[in-house]
C-alpha atoms as one frame of an Amber mdcrd trajectory, in Angstrom:
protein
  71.771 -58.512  73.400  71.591 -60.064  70.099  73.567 -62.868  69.443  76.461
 -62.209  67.281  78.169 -64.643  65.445  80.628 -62.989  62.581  83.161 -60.327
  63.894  84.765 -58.437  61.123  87.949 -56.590  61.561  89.495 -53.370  60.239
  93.117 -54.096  60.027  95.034 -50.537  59.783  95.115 -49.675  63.956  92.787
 -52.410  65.162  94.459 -55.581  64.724  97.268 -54.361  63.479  99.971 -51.162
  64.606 100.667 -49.441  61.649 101.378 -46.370  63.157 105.401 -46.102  61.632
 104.502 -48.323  58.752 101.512 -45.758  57.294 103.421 -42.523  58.447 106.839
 -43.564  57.195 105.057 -44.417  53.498 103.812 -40.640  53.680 107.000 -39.296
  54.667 108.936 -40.994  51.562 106.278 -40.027  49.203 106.003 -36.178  50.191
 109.886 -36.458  50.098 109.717 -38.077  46.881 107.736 -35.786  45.065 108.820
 -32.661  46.700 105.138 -32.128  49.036 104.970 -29.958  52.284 105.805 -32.420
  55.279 102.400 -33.363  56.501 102.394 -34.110  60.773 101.198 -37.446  62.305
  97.659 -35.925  63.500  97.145 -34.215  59.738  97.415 -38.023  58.299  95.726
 -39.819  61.382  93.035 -37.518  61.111  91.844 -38.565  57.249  93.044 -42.499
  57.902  89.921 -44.856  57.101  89.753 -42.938  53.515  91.374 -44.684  50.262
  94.699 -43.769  49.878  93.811 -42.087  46.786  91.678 -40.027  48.309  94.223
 -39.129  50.821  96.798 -38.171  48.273  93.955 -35.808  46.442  93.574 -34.097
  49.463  97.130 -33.663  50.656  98.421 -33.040  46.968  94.990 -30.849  45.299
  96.136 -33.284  42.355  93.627 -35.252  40.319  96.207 -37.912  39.409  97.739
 -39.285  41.929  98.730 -42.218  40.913 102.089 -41.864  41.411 102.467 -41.366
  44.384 100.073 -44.265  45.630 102.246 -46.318  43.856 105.360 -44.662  45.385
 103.520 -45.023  49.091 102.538 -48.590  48.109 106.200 -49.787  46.947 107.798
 -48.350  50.387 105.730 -50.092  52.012 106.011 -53.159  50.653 109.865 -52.772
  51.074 108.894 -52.070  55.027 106.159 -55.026  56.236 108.378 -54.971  58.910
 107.165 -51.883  60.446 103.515 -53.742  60.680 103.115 -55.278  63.669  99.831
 -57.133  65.502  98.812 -55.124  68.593  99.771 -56.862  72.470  96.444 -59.239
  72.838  95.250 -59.280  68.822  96.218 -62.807  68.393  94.664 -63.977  71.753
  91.500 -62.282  70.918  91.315 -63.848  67.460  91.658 -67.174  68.957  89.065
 -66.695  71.740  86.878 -65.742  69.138  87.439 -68.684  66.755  87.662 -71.190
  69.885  83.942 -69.840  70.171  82.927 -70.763  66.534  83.099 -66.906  65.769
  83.369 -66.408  62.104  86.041 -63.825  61.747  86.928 -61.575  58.172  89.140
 -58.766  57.997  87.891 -55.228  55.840  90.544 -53.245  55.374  90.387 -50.293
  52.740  94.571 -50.954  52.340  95.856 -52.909  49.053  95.476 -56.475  49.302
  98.980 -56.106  47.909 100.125 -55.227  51.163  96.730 -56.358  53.380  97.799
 -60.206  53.216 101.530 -60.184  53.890 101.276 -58.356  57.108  98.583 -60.529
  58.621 100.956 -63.425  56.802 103.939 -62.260  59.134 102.033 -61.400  62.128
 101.020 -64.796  61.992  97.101 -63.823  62.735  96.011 -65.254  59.081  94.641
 -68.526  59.707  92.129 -67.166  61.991  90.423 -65.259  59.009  87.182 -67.263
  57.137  87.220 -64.180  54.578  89.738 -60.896  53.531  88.139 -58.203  51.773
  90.768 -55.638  50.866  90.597 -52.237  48.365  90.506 -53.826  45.025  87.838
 -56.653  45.927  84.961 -53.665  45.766  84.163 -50.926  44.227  82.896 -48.538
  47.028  85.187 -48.374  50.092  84.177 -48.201  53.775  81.941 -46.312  55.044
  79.927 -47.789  52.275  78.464 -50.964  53.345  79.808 -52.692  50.067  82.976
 -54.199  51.668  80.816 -55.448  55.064  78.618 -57.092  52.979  80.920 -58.767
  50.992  82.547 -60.068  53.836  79.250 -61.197  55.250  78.089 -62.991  52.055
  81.095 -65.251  52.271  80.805 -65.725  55.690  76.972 -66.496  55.269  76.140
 -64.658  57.939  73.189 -62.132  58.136  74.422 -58.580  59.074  71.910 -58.677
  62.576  74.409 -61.410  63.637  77.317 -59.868  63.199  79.639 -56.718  64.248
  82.294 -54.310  62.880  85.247 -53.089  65.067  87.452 -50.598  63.881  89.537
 -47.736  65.151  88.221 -44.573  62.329  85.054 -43.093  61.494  84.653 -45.269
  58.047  84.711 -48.048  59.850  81.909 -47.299  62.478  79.948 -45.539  59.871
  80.179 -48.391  57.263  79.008 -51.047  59.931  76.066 -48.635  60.106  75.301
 -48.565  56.725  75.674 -52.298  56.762  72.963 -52.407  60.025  75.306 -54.746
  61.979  76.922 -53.950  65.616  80.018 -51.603  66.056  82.723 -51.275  68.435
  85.247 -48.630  67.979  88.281 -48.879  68.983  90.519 -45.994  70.534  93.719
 -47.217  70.435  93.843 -46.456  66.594  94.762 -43.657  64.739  91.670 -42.002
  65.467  92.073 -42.439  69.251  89.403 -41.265  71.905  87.591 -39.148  69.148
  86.186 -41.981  67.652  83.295 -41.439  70.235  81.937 -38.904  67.653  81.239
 -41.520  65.254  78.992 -43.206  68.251  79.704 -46.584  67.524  77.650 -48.955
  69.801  80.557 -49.769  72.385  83.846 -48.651  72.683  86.857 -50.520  73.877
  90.505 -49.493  75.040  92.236 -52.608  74.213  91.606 -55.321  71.514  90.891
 -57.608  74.255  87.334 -56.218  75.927  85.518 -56.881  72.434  85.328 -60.341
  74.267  82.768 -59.773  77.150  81.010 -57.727  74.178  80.881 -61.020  71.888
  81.247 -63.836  74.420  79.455 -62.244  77.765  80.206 -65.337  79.753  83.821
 -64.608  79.646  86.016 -61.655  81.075  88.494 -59.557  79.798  89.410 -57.855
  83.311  89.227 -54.972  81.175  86.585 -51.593  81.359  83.958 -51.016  78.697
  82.537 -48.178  77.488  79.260 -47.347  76.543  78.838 -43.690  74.493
């Protein structure tokens, strides 16, 4: 296997459980504005899109700024509800013990991106942050991988893209690097159907992935 020396990270349900955090903003905001209540699968299934896009299709409005900005302000008032997954930090310092280059892509506002890696006290292990407004295509276009990668000045053949949604997988194809889905996430086991290269039940097996001579203790999946 290929050596791989840059991991980049989604953030939204792969390093990070945002479950109550992303459902709670929804919530408010089709509260706010008087929308049909929308349940947890109808939001987990469109997660990985821009938020905008989300709204357009749960609203059939055009504009919708408002209520990003009403979903983005709750959740700024709620970082709390954010929290790192059980072995995210432990994996992030494996991989920089390594000499791993590590960036997290995350489609989210950096408004929002940076304080909840801040407080879950995972930010020191990123060499680069690429959130929503640094690009002007979102995942699955390759523009935000590549970004990432240009900072880390790393070619995409040596590195990998882990994420939990179909964006994610698809946008590290676009970018021709590795992928590992994750399905833990809010897309859970059916991110198989975006046949990412590996997939992984935990945070922790990307590690015998990326750094064969060591063990996780955990299974691995191949689609």
């Amino acid at each position: 296997m290929r050596k791989i020396i840059a991991a980049l990270f989604d953030v939204d349900g792969t390093l990070l459980n945002t479950a109550e955090f992303v459902y709670q903003a929804f919530v408010h905001t089709f509260q706010t504005r008087g929308l049909p209540g929308r349940s947890t699968d109808e939001i987990a299934a469109v997660m990985g899109k821009p938020l905008e896009e989300m709204y357009r299709h749960f609203s059939a409005c055009e504009d919708v700024s408002e209520f990003c900005e009403i979903h983005r302000s709750f959740q700024a008032e709620n970082l709390h509800l954010s929290v790192p997954f059980a072995n995210t930090q432990e994996t992030l310092r494996r991989l920089k013990d390594a000499g791993v280059k590590i960036a997290a892509v995350t489609t989210r506002s950096r408004r929002t991106s940076i304080k909840t890696l801040e407080m879950s006290c995972i930010i020191d292990y990123f060499d680069a942050i690429i959130s929503g407004e640094d690009v002007n295509y979102p995942k699955p276009h390759p523009e935000p991988l590549f970004k990432a990668l240009q900072q880390l000045e790393v070619e995409p053949e040596k590195a990998v893209m882990i994420g939990d949604t179909e964006a994610d997988i698809l946008a590290g194809k676009n970018a021709k690097v590795m992928t590992i889905g994750v399905s833990y996430g809010f897309h859970g086991s059916h991110i198989a159907g975006s046949k990412p290269d590996f997939i992984v039940e935990d945070i922790v097996d990307i590690i015998p992935i990326l750094l064969p001579d060591l063990k996780s203790n955990r299974s691995i999946h191949f689609p």
